[in-house]
C-alpha positions in Angstrom: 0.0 0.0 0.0 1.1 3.7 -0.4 -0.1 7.1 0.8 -0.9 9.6 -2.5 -2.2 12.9 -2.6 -6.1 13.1 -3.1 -8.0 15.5 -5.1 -10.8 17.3 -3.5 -13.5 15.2 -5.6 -11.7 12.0 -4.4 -11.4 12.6 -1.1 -14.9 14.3 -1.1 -16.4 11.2 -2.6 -14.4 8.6 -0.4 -15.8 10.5 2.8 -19.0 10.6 1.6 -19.7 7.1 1.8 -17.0 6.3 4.9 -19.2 5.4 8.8 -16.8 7.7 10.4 -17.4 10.5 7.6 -17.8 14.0 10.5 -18.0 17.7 9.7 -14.6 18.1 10.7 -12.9 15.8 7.9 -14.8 17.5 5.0 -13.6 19.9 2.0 -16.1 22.2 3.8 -14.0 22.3 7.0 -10.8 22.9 5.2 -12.0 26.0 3.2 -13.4 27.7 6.2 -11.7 31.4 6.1 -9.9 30.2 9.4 -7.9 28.1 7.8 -6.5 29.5 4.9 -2.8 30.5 6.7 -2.8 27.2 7.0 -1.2 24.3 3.8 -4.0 21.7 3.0 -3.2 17.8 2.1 -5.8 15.8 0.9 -4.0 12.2 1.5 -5.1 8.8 0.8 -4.1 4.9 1.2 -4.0 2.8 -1.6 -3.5 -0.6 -2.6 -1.8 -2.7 -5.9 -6.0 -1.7 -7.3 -6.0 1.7 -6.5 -8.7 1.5 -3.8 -8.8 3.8 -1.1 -8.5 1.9 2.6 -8.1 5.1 4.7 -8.2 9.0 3.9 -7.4 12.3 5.6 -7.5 16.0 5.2 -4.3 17.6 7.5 -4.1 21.0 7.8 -0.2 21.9 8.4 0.5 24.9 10.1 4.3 26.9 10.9 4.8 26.9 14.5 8.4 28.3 13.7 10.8 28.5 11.4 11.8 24.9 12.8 8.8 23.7 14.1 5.6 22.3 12.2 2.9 21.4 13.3 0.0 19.4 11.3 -3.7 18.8 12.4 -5.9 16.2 11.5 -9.2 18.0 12.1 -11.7 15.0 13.9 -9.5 12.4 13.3 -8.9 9.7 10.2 -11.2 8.3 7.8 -10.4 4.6 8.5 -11.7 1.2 10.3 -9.9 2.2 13.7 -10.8 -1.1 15.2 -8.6 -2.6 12.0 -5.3 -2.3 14.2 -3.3 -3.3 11.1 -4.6 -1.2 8.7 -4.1 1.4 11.5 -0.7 0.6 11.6 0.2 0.6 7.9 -1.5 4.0 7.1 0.1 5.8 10.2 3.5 4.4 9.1 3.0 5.8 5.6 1.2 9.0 7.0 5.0 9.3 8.6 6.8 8.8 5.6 4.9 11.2 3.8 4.6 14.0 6.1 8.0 14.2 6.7 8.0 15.0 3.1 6.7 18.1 3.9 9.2 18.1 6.9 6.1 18.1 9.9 7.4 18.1 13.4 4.1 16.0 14.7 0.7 15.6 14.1 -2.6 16.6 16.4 -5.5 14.1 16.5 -8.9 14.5 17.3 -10.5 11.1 16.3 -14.3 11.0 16.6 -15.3 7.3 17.0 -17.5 6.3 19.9 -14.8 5.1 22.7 -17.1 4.3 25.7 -21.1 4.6 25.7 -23.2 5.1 28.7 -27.2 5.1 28.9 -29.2 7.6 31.0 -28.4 5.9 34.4 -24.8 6.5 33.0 -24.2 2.8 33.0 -21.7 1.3 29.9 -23.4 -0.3 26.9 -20.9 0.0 24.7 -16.7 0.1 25.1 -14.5 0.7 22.1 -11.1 0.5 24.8 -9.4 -2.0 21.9 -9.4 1.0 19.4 -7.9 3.4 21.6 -5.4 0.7 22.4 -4.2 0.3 18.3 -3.5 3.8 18.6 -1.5 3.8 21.8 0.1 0.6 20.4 0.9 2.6 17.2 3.1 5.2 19.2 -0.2 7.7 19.5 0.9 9.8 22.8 -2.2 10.6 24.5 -2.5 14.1 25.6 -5.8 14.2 27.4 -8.6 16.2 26.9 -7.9 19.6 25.6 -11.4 21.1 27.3 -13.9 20.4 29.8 -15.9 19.9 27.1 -14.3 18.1 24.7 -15.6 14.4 26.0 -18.6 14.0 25.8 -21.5 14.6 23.7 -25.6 13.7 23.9 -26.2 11.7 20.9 -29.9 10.7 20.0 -30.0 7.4 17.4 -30.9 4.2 15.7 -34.4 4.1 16.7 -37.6 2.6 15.0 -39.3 5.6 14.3 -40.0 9.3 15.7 -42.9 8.1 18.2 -40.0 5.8 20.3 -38.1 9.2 20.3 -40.6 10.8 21.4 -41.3 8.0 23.7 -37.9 8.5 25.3 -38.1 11.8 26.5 -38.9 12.5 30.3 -41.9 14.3 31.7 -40.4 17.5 31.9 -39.1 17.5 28.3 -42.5 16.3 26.8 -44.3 18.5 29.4 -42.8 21.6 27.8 -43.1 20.4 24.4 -46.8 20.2 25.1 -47.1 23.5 26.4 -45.5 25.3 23.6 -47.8 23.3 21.1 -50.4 24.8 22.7 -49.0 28.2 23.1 -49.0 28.1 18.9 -45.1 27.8 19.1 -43.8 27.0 15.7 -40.6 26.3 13.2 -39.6 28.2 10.5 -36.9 28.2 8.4 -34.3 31.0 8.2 -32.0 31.8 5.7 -28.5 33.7 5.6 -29.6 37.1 5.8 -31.5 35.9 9.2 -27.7 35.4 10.9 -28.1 38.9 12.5 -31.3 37.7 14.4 -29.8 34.3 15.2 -26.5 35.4 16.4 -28.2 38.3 18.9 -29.9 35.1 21.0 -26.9 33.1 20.9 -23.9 35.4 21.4 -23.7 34.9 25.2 -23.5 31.1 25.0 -19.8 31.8 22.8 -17.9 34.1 22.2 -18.4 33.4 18.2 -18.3 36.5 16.2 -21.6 36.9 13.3 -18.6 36.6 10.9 -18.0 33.3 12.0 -21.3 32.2 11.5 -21.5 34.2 8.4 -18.5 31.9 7.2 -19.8 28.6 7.9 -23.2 29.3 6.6 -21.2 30.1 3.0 -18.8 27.2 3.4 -21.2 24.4 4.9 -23.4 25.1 2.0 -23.3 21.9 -0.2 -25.7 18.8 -0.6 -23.1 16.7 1.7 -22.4 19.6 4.4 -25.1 22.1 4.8 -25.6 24.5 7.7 -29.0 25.7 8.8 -30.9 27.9 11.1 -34.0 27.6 12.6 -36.4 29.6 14.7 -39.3 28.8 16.8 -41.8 31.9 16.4 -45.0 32.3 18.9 -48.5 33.0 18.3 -49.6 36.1 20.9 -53.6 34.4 20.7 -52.8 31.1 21.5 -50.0 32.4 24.1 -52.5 35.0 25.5 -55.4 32.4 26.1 -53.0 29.3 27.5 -51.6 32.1 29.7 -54.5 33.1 30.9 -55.7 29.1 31.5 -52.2 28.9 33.2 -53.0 31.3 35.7 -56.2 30.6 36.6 -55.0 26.9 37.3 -52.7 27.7 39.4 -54.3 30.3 41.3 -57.2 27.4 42.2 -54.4 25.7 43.2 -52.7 27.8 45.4 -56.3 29.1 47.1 -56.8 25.3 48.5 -53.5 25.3 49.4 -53.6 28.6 51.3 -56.9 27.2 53.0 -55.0 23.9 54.5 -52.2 26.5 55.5 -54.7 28.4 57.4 -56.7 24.8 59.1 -53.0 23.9 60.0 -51.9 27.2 61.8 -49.5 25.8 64.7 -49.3 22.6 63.1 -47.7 23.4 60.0 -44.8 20.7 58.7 -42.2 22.1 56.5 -43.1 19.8 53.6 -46.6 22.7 53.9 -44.2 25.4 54.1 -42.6 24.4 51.2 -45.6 23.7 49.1 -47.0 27.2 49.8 -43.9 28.8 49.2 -43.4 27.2 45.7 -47.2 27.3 44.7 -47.2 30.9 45.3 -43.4 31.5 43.3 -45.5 29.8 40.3 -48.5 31.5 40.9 -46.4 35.3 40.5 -44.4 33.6 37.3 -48.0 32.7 36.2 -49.1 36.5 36.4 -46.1 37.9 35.1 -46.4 35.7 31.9 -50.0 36.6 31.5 -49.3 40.3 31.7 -46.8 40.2 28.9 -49.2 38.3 27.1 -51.4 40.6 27.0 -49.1 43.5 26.4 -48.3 42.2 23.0 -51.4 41.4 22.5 -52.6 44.6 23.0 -49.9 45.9 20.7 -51.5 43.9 18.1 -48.6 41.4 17.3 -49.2 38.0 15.9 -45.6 35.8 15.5 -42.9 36.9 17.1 -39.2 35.3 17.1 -38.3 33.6 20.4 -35.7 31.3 20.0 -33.5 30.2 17.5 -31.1 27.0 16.8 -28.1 26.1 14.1 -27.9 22.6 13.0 -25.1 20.9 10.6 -26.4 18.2 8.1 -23.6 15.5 7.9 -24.3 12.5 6.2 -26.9 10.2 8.1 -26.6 12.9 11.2 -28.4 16.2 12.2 -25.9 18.3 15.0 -26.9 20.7 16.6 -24.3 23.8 16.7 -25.7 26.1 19.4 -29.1 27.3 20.7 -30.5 30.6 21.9 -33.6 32.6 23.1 -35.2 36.0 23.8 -34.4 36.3 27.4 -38.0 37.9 27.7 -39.3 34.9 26.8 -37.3 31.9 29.0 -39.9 30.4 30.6 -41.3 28.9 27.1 -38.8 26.5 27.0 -39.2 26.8 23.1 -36.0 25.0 22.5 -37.2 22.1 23.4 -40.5 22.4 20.9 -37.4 23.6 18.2 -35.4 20.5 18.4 -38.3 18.2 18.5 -40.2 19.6 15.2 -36.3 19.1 13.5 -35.9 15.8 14.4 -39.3 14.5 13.1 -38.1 16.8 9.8 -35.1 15.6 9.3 -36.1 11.5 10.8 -38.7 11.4 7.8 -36.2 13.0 5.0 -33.7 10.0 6.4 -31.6 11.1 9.1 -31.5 8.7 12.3 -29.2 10.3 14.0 -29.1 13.6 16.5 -26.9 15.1 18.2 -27.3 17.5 20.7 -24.0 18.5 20.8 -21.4 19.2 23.9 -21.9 18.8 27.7 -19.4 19.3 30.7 -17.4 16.7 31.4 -18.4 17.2 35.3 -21.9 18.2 34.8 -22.9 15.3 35.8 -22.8 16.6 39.5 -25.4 18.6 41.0 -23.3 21.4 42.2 -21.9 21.7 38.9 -22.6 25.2 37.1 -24.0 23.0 33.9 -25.5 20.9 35.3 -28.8 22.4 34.2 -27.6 22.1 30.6 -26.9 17.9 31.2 -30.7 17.8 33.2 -32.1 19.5 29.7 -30.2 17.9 27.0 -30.6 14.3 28.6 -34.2 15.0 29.0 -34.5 13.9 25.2 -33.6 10.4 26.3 -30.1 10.2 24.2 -26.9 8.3 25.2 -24.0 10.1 26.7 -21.2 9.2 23.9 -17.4 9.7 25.0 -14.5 10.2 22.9 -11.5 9.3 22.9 -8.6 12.3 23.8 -6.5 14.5 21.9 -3.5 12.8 20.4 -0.2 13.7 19.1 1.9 11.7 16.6 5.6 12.3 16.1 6.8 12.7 13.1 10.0 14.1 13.8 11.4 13.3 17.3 14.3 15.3 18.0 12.1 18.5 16.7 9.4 17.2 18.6 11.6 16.7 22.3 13.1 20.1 21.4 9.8 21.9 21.0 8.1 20.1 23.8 11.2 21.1 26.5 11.0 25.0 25.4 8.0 25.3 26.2 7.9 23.7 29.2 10.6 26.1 30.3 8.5 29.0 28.9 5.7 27.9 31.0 8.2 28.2 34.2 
């Protein structure tokens, strides 16, 4: 076998049809206008036939003079759990990036190491195929961010209703609520960026260029980016506020009348109740008022919260969300990514991801923990991935480089 360079076409058409094909190892990727300081390979492994066994795009960039440095942008396009085909492309990948005289090479790989299901227990572990990397002289440099490990992943089910099926009370609960609140999705289109990145900018500190950029790049039949919004209806909002209220002030009058029976025998499990009913019963009002308000000012849709999505193959993800602070207590996101996934499930896709989540979320003290509680909610698996890893290329560079900075850091 031998490493040659790809053209775009090829290695566009080889990752088209590849199970680890990702956003990250696409043409797309490289022409983002991030990247163009940087020198782009398109490199594949063939045999005595010409077929392609294994592909990658590298980006290569020029630390120094001395030093450079090549990234592999979401890993290789190869069986990983193959640990001899593993082997023989990363000792041609050596070969031929020292061609182009690379000091080492940063991996990202995006294959599913460890799985867990809701309750966090293991259904699926992939340790083999990070051990044909380690065994292949991959150093493994841990994870590069908090939330570089782990992602919410919705897939391979039967149809939308066991999706649906899957989601806890809360998450259908809201979902309900904004159905009934007229809560809709529409489409956006490019010149709609302004409105989309004004709800999302405080979640990252993305710039609307960037977004302007992927939207243009991410704009083919294999790699498409697009926004969404989830507009309300002032009627139907106005009368389920009102219904809203009204429920919950019956509520909270029969529990005010036990509070009074109970005077000197009140528990704190009555305390508590009366101090929560009557919290909901002021969010309640407070809803109903701006309800009226805009409908009094003669509105009928208005935009309230707004998501990005990346079509990739046989996979929807979901890039970012964000809302109209004025109108949080919708929960419209939720409504927003279930009316895309029965979409995009009946044009083919059967697989969702709901992007990112803190690696310690998990706990309850955890600052994100709230984004874990709402993203689980849609009854996906918890899919880990494997670290960041470096591969040499050139050790005496690499030793060099590695012992500078360490004195740097001093």
């Amino acid at each position: 076998m031998k490493i040659i360079n790809l053209t775009q076409n090829q290695f566009r058409n080889y990752a088209k049809l590849h199970s680890y094909k990702n956003f990250g190892q696409t043409v797309e990727y490289t022409r983002l206008p991030e990247n163009d300081k940087y020198e782009k390979l398109f490199l594949g492994l063939i045999d005595e036939n010409d077929i392609i066994h294994a592909a990658v795009s590298i980006l290569i960039n020029n630390i120094s003079p001395m030093i450079k440095e090549a990234i592999a942008k979401d890993g290789f396009l190869i069986d990983y759990a193959d640990f001899y085909l593993l082997e023989e492309f990363t000792k041609k990948l050596k070969e031929e990036l020292k061609k182009y005289k690379v000091t080492y090479l940063i991996i990202d790989p995006v294959f599913t190491y460890k799985k867990y299901n809701k309750k966090r227990n293991v259904i699926e572990d992939n340790q083999n195929i990070l051990d044909n990397f380690i065994r292949n002289d991959y150093i493994n440099k841990g994870y590069q961010s908090d939330f570089a490990k782990y992602d919410i992943v919705i897939e391979n089910y039967k149809g939308v209703n066991e999706i649906y099926n899957r989601f806890n009370r809360n998450t259908k609960r809201n979902i309900k609520d904004c159905i009934n609140m007229g809560v809709s999705l529409h489409k956006g289109s490019y010149d709609d960026l302004k409105i989309f990145y004004e709800m999302t900018k405080k979640k990252k500190h993305n710039s609307l260029k960037y977004y302007q950029d992927m939207m243009n790049t991410y704009n083919t039949q294999d790699n498409k980016m697009m926004i969404f919004f989830s507009k309300l209806n002032i009627h139907n909002f106005l009368v389920m506020s009102q219904k809203r209220y009204e429920e919950e002030k019956r509520k909270n009058n029969k529990i005010n009348e036990t509070f009074q029976k109970k005077v000197g025998k009140i528990t704190d499990k009555i305390y508590n109740k009366k101090i929560a009913s009557d919290k909901l019963v002021n969010k309640c009002h407070e809803t109903l008022e701006l309800a009226t308000k805009l409908n009094l000012q003669g509105q009928e849709d208005i935009i309230i919260g707004t998501t990005a999505i990346i079509k990739n193959k046989d996979e929807i993800y979901f890039l970012i969300d964000g809302f109209d602070d004025k109108y949080r207590s919708i929960h419209s996101s939720h409504v927003l990514k279930w009316a895309i996934i029965k979409k995009f499930y009946e044009q083919g896709y059967n697989k969702f991801n709901l992007g990112e989540i803190n690696q310690y979320s998990f706990l309850k003290d955890n600052k994100y923990h709230g984004q874990y509680m709402y993203k689980i909610g849609f009854g996906g698996n918890i899919v880990e991935y494997p670290p960041q890893m470096i591969l040499v290329i050139n050790k005496a560079k690499y030793n060099t480089y590695v012992k500078l900075k360490d004195i740097l850091k001093k």
